[in-house]
N, C-alpha and C positions, 0 to 999 in steps of 0.2 A: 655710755657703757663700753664694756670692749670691744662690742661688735665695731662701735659707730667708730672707736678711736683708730680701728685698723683698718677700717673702710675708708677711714678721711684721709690715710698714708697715701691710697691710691691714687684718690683723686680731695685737692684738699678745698676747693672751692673757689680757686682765683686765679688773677692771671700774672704769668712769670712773664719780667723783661731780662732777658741774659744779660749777662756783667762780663767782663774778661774772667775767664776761669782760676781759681788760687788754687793754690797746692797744698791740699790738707796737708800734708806729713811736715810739708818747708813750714806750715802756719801751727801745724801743733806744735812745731819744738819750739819755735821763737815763744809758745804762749805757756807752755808749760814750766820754762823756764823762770815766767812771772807767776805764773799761778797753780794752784792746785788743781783747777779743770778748765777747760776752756766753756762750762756752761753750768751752770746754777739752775735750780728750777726750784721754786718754792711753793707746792702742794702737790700730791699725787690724785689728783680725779680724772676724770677724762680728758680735761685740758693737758696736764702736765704728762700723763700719761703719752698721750699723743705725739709731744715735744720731745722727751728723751726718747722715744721710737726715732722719729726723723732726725732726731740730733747724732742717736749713733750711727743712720743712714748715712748722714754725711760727713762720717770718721769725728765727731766730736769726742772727747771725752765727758761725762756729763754724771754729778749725783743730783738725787733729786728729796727733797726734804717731804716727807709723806705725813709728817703732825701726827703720828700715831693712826690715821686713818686713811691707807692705801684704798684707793676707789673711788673716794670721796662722796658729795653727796648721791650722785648719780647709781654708782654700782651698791652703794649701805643702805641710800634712804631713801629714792627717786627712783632711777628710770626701772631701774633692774626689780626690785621688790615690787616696785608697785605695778608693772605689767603681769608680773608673777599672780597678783591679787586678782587682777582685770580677768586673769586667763581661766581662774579657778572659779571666779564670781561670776562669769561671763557663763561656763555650761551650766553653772546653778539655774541660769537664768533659761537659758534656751530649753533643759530639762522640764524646766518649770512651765513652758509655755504650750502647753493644750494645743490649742489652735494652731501654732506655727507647725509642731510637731503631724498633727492629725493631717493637714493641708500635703503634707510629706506623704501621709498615709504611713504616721507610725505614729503608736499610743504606750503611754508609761503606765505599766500597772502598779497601782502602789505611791505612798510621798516621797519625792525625792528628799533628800535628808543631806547635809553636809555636817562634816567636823572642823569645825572652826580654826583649831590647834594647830590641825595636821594643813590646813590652807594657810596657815600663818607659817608654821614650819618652811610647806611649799616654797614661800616667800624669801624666807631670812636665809631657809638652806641655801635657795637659787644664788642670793647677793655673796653668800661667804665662799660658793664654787667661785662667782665671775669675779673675786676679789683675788682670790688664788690664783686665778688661772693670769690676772694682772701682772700680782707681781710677780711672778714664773717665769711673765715675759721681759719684766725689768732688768730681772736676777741673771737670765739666759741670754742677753746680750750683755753685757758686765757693766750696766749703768748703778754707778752705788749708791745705797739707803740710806738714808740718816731719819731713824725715828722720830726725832724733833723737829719743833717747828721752826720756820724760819725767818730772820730780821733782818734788814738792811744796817749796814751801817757806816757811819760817815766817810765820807773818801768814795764811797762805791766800790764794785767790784769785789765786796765781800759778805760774807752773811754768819748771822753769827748765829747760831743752837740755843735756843730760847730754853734760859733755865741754865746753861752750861755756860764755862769759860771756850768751849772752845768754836773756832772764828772759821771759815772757810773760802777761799779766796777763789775769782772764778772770772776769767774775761770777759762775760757775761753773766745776764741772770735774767730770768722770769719768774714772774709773776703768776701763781695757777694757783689762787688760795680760792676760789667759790664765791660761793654767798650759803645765810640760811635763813630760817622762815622770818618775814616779819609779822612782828605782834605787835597792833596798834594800844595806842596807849587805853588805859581804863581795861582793855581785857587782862583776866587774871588765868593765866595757863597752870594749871597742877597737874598734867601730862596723863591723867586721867581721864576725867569727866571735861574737860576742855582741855584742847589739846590741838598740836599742829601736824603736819603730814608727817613730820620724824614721828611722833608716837603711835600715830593712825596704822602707820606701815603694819607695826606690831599685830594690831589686828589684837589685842587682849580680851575686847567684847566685840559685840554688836549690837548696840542700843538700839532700843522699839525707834526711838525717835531724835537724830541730830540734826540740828541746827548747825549748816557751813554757812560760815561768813567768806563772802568772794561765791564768784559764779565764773572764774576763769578755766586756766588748765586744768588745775589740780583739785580745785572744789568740782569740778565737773567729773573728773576722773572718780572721786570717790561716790558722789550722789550716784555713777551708776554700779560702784562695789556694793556701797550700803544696801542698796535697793533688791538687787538681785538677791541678795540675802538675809532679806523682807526687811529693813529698817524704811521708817516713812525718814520724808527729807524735807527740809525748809532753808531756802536757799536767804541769806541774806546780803544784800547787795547795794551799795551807795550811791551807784547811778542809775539811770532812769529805767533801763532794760537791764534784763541778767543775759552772758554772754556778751557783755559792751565789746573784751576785744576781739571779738570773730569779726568778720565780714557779714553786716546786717542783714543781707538777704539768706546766708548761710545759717544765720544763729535763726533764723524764725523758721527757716525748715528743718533745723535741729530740734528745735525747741517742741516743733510736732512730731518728731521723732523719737526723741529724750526724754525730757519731761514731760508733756501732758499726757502719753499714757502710765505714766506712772507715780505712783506716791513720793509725787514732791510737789509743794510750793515756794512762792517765793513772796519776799517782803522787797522791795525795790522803794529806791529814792531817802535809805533811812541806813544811818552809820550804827553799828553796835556799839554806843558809845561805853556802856558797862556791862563787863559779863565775869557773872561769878561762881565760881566751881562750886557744884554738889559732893554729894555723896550718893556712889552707885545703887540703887537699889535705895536706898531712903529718901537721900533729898533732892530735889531737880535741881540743872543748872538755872539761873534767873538769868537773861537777856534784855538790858533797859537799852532798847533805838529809840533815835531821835531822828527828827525829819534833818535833810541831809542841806534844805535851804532853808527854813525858821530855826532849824536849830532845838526845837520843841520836844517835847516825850512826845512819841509816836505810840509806843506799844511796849509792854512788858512780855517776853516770850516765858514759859517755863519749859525744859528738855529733856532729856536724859545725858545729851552729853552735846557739845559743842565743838567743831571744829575751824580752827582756824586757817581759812587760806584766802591769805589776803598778799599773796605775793612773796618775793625772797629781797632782801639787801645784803649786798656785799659783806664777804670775812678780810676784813685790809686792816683792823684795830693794832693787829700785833706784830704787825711789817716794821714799824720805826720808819716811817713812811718821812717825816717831818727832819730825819738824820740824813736824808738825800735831798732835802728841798722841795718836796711833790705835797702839794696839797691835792683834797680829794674834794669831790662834788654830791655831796650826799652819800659819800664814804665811798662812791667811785674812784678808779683812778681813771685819771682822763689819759686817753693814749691818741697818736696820729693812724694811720689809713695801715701803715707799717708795725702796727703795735710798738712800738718806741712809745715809754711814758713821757709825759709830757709834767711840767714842774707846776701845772695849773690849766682848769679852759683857757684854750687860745694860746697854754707857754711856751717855752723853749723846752726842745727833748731835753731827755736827762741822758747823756752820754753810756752803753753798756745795758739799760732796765729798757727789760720788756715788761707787757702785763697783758693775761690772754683770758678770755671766758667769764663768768659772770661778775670777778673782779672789776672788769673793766665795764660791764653794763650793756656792751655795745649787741650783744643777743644773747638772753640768757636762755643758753640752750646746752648740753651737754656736746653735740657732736659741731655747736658752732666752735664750743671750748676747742674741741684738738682740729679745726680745722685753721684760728689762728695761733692754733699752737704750732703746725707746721711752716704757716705763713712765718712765721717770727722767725724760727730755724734758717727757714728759706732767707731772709735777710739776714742773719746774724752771718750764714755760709756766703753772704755777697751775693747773692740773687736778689735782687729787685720786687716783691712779692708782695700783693693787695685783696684780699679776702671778698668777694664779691656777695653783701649780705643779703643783697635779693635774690641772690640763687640759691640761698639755701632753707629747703624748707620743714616746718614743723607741722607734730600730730598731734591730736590728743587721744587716745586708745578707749575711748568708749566705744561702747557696743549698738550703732555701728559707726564708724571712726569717725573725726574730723581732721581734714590735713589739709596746708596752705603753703602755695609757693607765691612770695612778690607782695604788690599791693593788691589793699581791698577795695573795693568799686569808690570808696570814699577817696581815697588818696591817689586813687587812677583818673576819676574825674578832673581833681586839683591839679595833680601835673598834665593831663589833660590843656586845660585851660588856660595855664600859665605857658606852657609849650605850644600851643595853635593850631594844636591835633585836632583832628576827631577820634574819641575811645569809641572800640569795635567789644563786642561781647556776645560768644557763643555759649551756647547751653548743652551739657548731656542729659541724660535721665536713666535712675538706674531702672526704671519701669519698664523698659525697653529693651532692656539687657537681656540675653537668654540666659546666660548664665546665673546673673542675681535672679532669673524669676524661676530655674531650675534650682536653686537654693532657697526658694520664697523669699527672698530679702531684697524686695522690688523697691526700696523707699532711699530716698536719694537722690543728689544731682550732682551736676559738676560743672564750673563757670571758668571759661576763661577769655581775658582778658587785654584786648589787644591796642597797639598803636596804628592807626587805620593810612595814616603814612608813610610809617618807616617799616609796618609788618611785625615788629618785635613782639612778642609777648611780657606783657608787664605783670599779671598777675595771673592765678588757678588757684581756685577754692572748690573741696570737694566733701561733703558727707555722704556717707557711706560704703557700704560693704569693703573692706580690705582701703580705704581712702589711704593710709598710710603708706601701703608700697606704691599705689595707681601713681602718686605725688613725684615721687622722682623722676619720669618720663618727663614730667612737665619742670621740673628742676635744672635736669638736664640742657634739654632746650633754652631755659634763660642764660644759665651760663655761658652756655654755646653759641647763643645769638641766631638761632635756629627761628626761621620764619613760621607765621600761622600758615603760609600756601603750602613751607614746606611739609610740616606738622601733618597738615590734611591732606598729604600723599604718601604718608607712610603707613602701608599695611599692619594692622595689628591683627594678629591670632583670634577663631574665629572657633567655638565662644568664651571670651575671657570678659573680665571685668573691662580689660582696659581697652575695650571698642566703647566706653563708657565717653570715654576721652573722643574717641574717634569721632564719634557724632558732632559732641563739643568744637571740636579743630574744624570740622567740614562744616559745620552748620554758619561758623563762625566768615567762612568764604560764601556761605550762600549755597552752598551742597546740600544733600541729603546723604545720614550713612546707611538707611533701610527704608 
């Protein structure tokens, strides 16, 4: 979103080796004399957004080709609308809760009631403000638009207006096209009654009862929209647990957090291999799974509506990706450590092409998008610059959060073992917290994760209360190379969430933080 694209300006995640310094003004003229811009950018989401920020930072000239949809999926159909949803669905839910509220010593006289419209409004108005407010900021430093989409083509160094004759030539270029939902095969999507997180956003009903396929980010994000806004939930899922990519000890105290008190089940170990749209209010959706290892009919689901989220793949179809010599890996493009594409896994770069953000696979995260979008800039301007992906961390904004900096205890053990460490591992608890227990929102923990040799922190996994911002402190520190002894000597504010952490860092030396 915008926030994260102007936040990664400041600090963009990696680490700089200086170069002898160039002379922008000696290097714009030599380049504009060959070209129309000294930088290309092909999508405007939060990756590409990010790039012509730091590109006009460092005196580029730069347009940037937006495909008719400035914001991209992040600020139209992701991060933006759908926090929007979380925020509106999220007091539905606390209003709703008797208990939590009474425990406060305040009671709601009366049903609380929401308008569906006006929370969906909420939503879509919020995405078309931070859309605006985007390109405002495109507009206002003079980086120029080109409504259409953009294609590579041969020779390099130029891009041509998809649909148009005309070509646009540029000392460089990036790569900023996304991804969008994937739809495995056999499901049939009619944006209605089955459907993916673009149509979900909408918010056009709320069925008594949907069936998510996926139990990750964004199936998770919505089971707890649905719910607060009484829909039951059945989560369907292919591997053995739901929540597979959390951190396992994380996802079972989620999981008593999340889901079991509330109206959701799940079906685990079984693919939705057929699913076919209803009609609202008349006919159910039909759901035919099958076991995920014989291959078998498991179970026939009937719904009200189905959603789909089983993940996103790459948008690189309408690059002309094959007129520069770059094959893709599952409609990846393969890039080096430098975002430099590369002509295949393992090939030789392609001289001038970058490729940054879920194009390239390497995290698909919105704010990881503009944080190699700076990176790239930063090399394209002669700095040396490496995107550090375990220092940057992700949320998921259910109520109450989950957010993760590094590895999870499974991939901490492995390099662990293979390295000839011993892994160190402290614990928080939000039960202990004054703050969460002066909020009654006592449920929670926090893990972090150490090298018991060298002191680095490899990993933090945290649910609950505000886990989202707590995450950064612990972000920080990776990138920084900030020790656990030191961690556990740093005063935190007294009563805050983030002595949640404190206990975590000290307990992890062998301290006590009360």
């Amino acid at each position: 979103m915008l926030a994260c694209a102007i936040a990664a300006i400041a600090f963009a995640g990696g680490r700089v080796a200086p170069r002898a310094p160039v002379s922008r003004l000696a290097a714009g003229r030599v380049r504009m004399a060959q070209f129309d811009y000294d930088l290309a950018i092909i999508g405007c989401g939060v990756g590409g957004h990010g790039a012509a920020l730091h590109a006009v930072s460092k005196g580029l000239k730069t347009v940037i080709f937006t495909g008719g949809d400035a914001g991209g999926t992040c600020v139209n159909r992701g991060c933006v609308p759908s926090k929007a949803l979380l925020a509106a669905s999220g007091r539905v839910r606390e209003m709703r809760d008797d208990a939590h509220l009474k425990s406060l010593g305040i009671s709601v006289n009366g049903v609380v009631e929401y308008d569906r419209a006006a929370i969906s409004n909420h939503a879509n108005g919020l995405a078309a403000r931070v859309k605006g407010n985007l390109v405002n900021s495109l507009v206002a430093l003079g980086v120029d638009m080109i409504e259409a989409k953009g294609a590579l083509v041969k020779g390099g160094q130029k891009v041509q207006c998809v649909g148009q004759d005309r070509v646009v030539t540029a000392k460089d270029v990036i790569i900023a096209t996304g991804s969008v939902p994937f739809v495995p095969r056999g499901i049939e999507v009619d944006g209605k009654t089955v459907f993916t997180s673009d149509e979900a956003l909408k918010l056009e009903w709320v069925p008594d009862w949907v069936a998510i396929v996926g139990s990750g980010y964004i199936g998770l994000e919505f089971s707890d929209v649905y719910t607060a806004l009484g829909s039951e939930v059945t989560f369907i899922e292919a591997l053995d647990r739901i929540m597979p990519t959390f951190d396992q000890q994380i996802a079972q105290v989620a999981q008593r957090i999340l889901v079991r008190p509330r109206a959701i089940d799940s079906r685990t170990g079984v693919f939705a291999a057929k699913v076919t749209p209803g009609v609202r209010g008349e006919k159910p959706v039909r759901i035919e799974m099958i076991d995920a290892k014989t291959k078998e009919l498991a179970e026939v689901l009937e719904v009200d509506a189905c959603m789909v989220a089983t993940g996103r793949v790459p948008y690189t179809q309408s690059l002309a990706l094959d007129a520069v010599g770059v094959e893709t890996e599952r409609g990846f493009v393969q890039t080096n450590e430098m975002m430099q594409v590369l002509t295949k896994p393992g090939g030789q770069v392609v001289p001038n092409l970058y490729c940054i953000g879920d194009a390239n696979g390497k995290m698909m995260l919105a704010h990881a998008a503009s944080a190699q979008g700076i990176s790239a800039v930063e090399n394209i301007a002669g700095t040396v610059h490496k995107v550090n992906h375990e220092a940057i961390p992700a949320a998921c904004f259910t109520h109450p959060e989950i957010a993760f900096v590094g590895l999870d205890e499974a991939a901490a053990k492995k390099r662990a073992a293979d390295g000839g460490f011993e892994l160190g591992i402290g614990m928080g608890n939000f039960r202990a917290n004054s703050k969460a227990l002066a909020e009654a929102e006592g449920e929670g923990v926090a893990k972090v994760m150490f090298n018991k040799k060298t002191r680095q922190v490899l990993g933090v996994h945290i649910v609950g209360l505000h886990a989202a911002d707590l995450i950064q402190e612990c972000a920080n520190a990776i990138e920084l190379g900030t020790t656990i002894d030191q961690l556990a000597m740093i005063t935190h504010t007294h009563p805050t969430l983030s002595e949640v952490l404190d206990e975590a860092f000290k307990g992890a030396v062998g301290r006590s933080a009360h």
